[in-house]
N, C-alpha and C positions, 0 to 999 in steps of 0.2 A: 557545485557552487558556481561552475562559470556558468553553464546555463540559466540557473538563478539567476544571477545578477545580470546578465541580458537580457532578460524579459523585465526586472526592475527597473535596468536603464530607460527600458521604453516608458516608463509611466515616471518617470521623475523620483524613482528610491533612491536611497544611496545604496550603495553595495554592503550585503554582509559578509563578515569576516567566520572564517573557520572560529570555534571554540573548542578547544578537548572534551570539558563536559558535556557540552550538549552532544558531541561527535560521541562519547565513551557509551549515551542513554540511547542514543539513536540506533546504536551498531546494537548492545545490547535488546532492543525491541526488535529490532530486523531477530538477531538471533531466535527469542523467547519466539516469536509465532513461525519460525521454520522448522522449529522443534516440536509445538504444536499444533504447525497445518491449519493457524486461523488466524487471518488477516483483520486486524481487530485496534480499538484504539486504547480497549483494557487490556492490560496483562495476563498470562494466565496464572497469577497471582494475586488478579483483582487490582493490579496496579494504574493508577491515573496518567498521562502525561503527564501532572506536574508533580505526582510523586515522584516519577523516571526520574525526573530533571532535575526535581530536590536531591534524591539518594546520589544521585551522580555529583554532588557538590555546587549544581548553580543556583546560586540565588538568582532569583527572577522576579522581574515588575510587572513582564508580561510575555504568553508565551504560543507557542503551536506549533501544534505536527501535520506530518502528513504521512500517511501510508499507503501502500502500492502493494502488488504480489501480477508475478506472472510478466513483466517488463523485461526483454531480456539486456536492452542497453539503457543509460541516462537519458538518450533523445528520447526513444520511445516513453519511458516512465514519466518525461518531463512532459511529453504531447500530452499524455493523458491528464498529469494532474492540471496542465493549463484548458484541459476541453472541461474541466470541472468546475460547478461556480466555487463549491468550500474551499477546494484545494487552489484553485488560482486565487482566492485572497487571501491567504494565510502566505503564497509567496508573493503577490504584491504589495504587501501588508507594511507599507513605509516608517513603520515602528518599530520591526523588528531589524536588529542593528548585527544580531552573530546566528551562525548555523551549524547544526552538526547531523550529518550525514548517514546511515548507514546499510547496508544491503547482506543479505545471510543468503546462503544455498542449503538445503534444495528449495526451489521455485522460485527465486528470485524476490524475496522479500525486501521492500522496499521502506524506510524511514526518512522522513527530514524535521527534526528539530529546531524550532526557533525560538529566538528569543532576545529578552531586550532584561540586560542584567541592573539591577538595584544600583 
């Protein structure tokens, strides 16, 4: 989240704030594809991002992930998703207001959930 919110700062976001839920969907999705070995934005469930996020209890106006695999620190993870155009505007995305995090072993699977609650 801190590296988040410093690259925010530089474009004029406000900072997002940790959420449980979206924290509880994010670590969940990190889990679900380290279990099966595919870095993916469906579940292998067939689950959507905003079904994650609903089942996890957040209501949401507006939302977005990001996923990673093979990162083995947050700097690195973060380089990557800022050398990215999707993934760096979904974290410069000055709408979204909370985040939740989450990362599984083996491989370093990598989630950020956002969102801007109802």
């Amino acid at each position: 989240m801190e590296l988040v919110n410093a690259e925010r700062g530089k474009v004029g976001c406000s900072p997002v704030k940790v959420n449980t839920a979206l924290t509880g969907a994010a670590q969940k999705h990190s889990e679900d594809m380290a279990a099966s070995g595919t870095m993916s934005h469906t579940g292998s469930d067939g689950s959507s991002p905003a079904d994650r996020i609903t089942r996890a209890g957040y209501s949401w106006s507006t939302y977005g992930e990001n996923v990673a695999h093979g990162y083995s620190t947050p700097e690195q993870v973060m380089a990557g998703w800022m050398g990215s155009p999707g993934h760096k505007k979904n974290i410069l995305n000055c709408s979204f207001k909370e985040i939740g995090v989450g990362l599984a072993q083996p491989g370093h699977y990598w989630t950020q959930d956002f969102g801007t609650a109802r």
